[in-house]
C-alpha positions as CSV (number, residue, x, y, z in Angstrom):
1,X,101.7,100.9,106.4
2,X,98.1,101.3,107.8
3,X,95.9,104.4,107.4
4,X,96.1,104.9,111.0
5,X,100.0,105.2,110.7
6,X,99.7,107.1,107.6
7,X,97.9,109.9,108.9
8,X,100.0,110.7,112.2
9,X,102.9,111.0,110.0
10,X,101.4,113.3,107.5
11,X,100.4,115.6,110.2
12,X,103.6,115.6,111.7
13,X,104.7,116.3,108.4
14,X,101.9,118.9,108.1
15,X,102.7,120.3,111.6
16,X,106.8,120.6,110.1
17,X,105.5,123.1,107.0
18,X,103.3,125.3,108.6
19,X,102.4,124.4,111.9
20,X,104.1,127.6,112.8
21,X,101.8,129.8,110.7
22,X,98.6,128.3,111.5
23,X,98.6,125.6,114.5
24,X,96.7,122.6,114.6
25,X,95.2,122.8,111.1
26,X,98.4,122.5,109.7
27,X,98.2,118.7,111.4
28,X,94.6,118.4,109.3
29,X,96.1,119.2,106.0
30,X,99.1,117.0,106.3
31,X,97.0,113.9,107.6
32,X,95.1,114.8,104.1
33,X,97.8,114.6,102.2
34,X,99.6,111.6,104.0
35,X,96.0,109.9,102.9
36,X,96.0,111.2,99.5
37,X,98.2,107.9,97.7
38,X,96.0,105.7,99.2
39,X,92.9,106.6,97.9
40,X,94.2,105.0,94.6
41,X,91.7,101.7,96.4
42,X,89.0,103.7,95.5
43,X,90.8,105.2,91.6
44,X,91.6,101.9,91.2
45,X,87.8,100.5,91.3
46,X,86.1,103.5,89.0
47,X,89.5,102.6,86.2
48,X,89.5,99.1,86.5
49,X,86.6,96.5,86.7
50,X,88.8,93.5,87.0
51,X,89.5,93.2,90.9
52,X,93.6,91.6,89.5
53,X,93.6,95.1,87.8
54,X,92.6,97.0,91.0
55,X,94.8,94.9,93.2
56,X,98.0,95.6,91.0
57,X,96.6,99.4,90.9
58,X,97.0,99.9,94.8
59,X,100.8,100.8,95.5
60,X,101.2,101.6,91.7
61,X,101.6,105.5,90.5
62,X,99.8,107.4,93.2
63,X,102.7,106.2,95.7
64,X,105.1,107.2,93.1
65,X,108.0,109.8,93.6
66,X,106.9,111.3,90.2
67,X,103.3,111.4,91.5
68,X,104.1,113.0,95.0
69,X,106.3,115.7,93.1
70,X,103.2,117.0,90.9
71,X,100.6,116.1,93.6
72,X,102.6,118.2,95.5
73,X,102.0,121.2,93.4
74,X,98.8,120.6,92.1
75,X,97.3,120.4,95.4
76,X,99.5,123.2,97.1
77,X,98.2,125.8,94.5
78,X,94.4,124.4,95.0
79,X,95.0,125.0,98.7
80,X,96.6,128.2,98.3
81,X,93.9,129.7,95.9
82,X,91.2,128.5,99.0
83,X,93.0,129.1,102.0
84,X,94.4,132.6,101.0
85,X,90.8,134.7,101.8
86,X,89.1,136.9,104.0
87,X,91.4,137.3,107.2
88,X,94.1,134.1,106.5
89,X,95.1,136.3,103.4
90,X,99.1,136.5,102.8
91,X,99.1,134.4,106.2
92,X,100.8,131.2,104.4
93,X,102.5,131.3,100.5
94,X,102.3,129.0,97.9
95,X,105.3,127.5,98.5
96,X,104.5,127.1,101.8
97,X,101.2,124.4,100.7
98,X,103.8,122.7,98.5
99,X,106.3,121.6,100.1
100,X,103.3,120.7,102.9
101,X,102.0,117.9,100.6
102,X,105.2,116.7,99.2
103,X,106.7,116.1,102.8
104,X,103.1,114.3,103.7
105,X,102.6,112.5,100.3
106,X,106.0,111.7,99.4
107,X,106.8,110.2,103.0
108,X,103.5,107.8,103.0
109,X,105.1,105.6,100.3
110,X,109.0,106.2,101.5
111,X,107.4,104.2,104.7
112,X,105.5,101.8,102.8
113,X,108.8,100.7,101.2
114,X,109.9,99.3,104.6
115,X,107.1,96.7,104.9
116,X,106.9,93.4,102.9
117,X,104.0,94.6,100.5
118,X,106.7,97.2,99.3
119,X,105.8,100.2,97.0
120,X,106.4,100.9,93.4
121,X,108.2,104.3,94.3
122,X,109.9,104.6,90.3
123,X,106.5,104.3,88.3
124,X,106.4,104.9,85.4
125,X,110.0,104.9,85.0
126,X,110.3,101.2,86.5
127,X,108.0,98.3,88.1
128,X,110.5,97.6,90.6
129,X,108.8,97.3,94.0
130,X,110.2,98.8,96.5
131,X,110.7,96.1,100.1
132,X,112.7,96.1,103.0
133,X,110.8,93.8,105.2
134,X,111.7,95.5,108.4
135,X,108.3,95.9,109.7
136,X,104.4,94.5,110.0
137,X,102.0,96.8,107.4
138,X,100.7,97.7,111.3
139,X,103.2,98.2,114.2
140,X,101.3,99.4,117.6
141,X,105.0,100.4,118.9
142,X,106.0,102.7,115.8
143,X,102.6,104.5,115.7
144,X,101.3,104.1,119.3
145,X,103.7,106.7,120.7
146,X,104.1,109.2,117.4
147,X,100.3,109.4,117.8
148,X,100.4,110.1,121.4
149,X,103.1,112.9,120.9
150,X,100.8,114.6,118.4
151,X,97.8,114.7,120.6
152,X,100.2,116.3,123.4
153,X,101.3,119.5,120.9
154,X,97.8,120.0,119.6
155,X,97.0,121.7,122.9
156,X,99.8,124.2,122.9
157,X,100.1,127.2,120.6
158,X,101.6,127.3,117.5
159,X,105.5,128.3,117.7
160,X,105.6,126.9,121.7
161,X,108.9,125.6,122.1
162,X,106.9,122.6,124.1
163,X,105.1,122.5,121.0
164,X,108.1,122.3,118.8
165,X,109.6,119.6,121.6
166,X,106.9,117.1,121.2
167,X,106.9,116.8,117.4
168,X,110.6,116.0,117.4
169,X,109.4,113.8,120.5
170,X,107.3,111.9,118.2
171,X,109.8,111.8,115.3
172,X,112.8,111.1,117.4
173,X,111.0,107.8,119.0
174,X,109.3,106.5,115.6
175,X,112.6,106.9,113.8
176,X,114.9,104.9,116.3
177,X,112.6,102.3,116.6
178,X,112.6,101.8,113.2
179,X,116.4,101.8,112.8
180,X,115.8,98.8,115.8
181,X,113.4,97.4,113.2
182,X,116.4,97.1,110.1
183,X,119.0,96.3,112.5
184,X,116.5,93.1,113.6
185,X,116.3,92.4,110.2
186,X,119.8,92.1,109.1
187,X,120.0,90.0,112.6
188,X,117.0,87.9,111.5
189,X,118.2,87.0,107.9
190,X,121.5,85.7,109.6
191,X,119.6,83.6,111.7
192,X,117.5,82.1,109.0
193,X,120.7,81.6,106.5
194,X,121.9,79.4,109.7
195,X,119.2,77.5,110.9
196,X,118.5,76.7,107.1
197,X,122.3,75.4,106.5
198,X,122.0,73.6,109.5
199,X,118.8,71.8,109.0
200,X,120.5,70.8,105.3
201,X,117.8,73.3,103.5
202,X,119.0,73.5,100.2
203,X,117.0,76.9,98.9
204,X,117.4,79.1,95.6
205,X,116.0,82.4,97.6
206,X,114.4,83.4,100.5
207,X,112.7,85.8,102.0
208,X,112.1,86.9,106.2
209,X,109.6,89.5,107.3
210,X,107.8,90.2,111.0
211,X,104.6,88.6,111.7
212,X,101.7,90.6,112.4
213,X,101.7,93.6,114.8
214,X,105.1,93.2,116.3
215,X,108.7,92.7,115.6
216,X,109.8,90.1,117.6
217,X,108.2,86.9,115.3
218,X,109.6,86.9,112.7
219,X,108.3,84.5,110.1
220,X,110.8,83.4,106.9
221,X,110.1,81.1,104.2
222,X,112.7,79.7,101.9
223,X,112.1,78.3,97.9
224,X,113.3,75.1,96.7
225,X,112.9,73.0,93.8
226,X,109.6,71.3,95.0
227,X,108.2,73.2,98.0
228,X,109.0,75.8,100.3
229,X,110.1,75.7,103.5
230,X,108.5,77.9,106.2
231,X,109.7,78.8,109.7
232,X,109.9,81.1,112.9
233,X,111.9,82.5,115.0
234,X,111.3,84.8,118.2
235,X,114.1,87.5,119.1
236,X,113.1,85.9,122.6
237,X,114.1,82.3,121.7
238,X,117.1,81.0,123.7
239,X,118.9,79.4,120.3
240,X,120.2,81.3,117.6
241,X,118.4,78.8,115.2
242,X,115.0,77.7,114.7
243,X,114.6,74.0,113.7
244,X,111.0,74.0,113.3
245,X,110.4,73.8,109.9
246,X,107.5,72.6,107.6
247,X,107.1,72.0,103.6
248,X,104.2,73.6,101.9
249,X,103.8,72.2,98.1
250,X,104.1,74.4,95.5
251,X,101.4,73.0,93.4
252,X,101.9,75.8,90.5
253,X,101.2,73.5,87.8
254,X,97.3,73.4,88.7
255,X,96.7,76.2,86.5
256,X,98.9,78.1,83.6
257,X,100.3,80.6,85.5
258,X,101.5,82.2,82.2
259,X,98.2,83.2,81.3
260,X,98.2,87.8,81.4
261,X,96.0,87.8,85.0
262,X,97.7,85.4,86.8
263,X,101.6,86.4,85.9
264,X,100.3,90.1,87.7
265,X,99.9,88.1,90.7
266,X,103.0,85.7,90.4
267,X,104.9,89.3,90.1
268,X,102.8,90.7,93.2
269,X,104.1,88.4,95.5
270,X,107.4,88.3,94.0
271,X,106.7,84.4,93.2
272,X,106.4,83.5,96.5
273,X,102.9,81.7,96.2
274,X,101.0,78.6,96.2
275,X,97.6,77.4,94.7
276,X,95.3,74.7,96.1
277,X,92.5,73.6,94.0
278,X,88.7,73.8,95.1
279,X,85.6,72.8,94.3
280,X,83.3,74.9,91.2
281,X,86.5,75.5,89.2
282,X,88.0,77.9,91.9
283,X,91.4,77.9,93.5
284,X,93.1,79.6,96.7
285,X,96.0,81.5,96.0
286,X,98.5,82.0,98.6
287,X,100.7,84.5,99.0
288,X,103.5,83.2,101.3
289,X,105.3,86.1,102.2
290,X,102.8,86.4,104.7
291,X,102.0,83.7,107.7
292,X,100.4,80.5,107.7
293,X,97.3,80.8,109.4
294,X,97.9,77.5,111.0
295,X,101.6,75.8,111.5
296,X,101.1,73.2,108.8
297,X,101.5,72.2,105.1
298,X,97.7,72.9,103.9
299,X,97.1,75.9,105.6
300,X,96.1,79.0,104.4
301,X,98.1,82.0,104.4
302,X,97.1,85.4,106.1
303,X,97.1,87.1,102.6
304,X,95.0,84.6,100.5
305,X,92.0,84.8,98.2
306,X,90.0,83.0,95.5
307,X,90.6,83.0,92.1
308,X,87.7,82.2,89.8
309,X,86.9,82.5,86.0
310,X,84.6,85.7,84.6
311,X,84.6,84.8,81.0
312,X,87.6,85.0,79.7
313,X,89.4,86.6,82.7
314,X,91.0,85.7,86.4
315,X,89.4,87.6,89.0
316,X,89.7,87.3,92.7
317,X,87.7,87.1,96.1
318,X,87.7,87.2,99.8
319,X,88.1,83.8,100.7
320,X,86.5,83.4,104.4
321,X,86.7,79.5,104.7
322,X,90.7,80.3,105.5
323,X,89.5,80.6,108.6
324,X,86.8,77.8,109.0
325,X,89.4,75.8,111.5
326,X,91.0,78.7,113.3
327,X,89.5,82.2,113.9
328,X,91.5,85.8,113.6
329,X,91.4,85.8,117.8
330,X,92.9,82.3,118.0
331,X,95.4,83.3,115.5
332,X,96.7,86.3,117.0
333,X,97.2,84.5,120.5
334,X,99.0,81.7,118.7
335,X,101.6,84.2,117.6
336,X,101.5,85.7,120.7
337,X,102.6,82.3,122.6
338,X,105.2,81.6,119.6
339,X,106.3,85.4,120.1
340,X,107.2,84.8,124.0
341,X,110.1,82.3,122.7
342,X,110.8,78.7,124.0
């Protein structure tokens, strides 16, 4: 999920270690480590100089279970050997730093794996990423209130039962609405599979995640022989179906998509992608598991980029003209009328 979210849970996490032995800076060291797998961005851009390569990087080892296990230790002795001096001395343990940064590293990509980027959790052992599709990469209603409870402890001592009240506050509230989020999910695909039989959709897979910020859109898109079909549906809507449903081209023969680059971004977005051509030699890739930015066949979709030719190689850029015809601001309040139901 997003930094934001990333952080309040690895101080709660931090605050669950030791928040007992030394207060608020317990809720420091756990927003570190909850912030530690995602700095593979920056890793990624000093080992790689192909931005495919950095992009595959991100969500690879560092949000690992192997890698939170010996993060876990190599930064819990570091922290140790620092911490324990001068009057803090014998005040925490080793063991005590460990299991710190393995609750706050390895929950950052446990909660990734709910979102539809997903995480590679089994590197090196296996590729497989990770995807439940329950909730937005950033949910104001998940982190809003776990944040709030956090700021509320921080100005009570360390081992106040008030203190000890609002962390499971703040736990207790995040974690039942994300069960809401999974059971909306299961309800969503059941919706989808019916609204697709009904409209005579003949699909080989699909695939349904919430749109942006909230989990009430939900937006699901559905592969065929020659297109895919893309829809939404509000938890608001008065039908159980949604009928509105448009065809986006593949148009995956405009460039051999078995060539090394390109296949690491068929697999990214699990296949779900289309390719328009543009002028220069450059084409926009879509990744569909994401929005349309506009309710139609050629539009661009949220997650999107350039690809272009550096000598031998694919690379990718930001592509800004996605939103030449509608800006972010019109797109959020689009999803906001759609998310009201009809």
């Amino acid at each position: 999920m997003d930094s934001l979210t990333q952080i309040v849970l690895g101080a709660a996490c931090g605050e669950i270690a030791l928040g007992k032995k030394i207060g608020n800076k317990a809720l420091l060291f756990g927003a570190i480590g909850g912030t530690i797998p995602d700095l593979d961005v920056f890793i990624g851009n000093l080992f790689y100089s192909n931005t495919i390569d950095q992009l595959i990087f991100h969500r690879g080892f560092m949000h690992s279970i192997p890698f939170a296990i010996l993060a876990a230790f190599g930064f819990g002795y570091l922290i140790h050997w620092l911490y324990n001096t001068g009057k803090r001395k014998d005040t925490t343990t080793r063991k005590d730093w460990i299991w710190l940064f393995l609750l706050s590293i390895l929950t950052h990509p446990i909660l990734d794996c709910f979102t539809p980027y997903g995480t590679q959790l089994f590197l090196p052992f296996s590729d497989y990423r990770v995807a439940f599709n329950n909730i937005a990469v950033a949910d104001p209603l998940y982190t809003l209130p776990f944040l709030i409870s956090l700021i509320v402890l921080m100005f009570y001592k360390r081992g106040s039962i008030k203190r000890n009240w609002w962390l499971k506050a703040g736990i207790y509230v995040s974690s039942a609405y994300m069960i809401l989020t999974i059971m909306n999910k299961f309800y969503i695909d059941s919706v989808f599979k019916k609204s697709f039989k009904q409209a005579g959709i003949e699909y080989s897979r699909f695939t349904v995640q919430p749109s942006l910020l909230n989990n009430i859109l939900w937006y699901g898109v559905a592969e065929t022989d020659s297109d895919y079909k893309v829809g939404y549906y509000s938890i608001l809507d008065k039908n159980s179906v949604t009928t509105d449903f448009i065809s986006v081209p593949k148009n995956q023969d405009l460039l051999d998509m078995n060539d090394i680059d390109l296949k690491k971004l068929t697999w990214f977005s699990n296949e779900y992608y289309n390719l328009t051509s543009l002028p220069d030699g450059e084409f926009r890739y879509n990744d569909l598991r994401y929005p349309l930015i506009q309710n139609d066949a050629n539009s661009s979709s949220v997650f999107g980029f350039r690809l272009y030719k550096n000598g031998n190689r694919w690379e990718y850029k930001n592509d800004a003209e996605r939103f030449k015809n509608t800006s972010p601001s019109e797109l959020f309040s689009s999803i906001w009328e759609r998310m009201k139901g009809k």
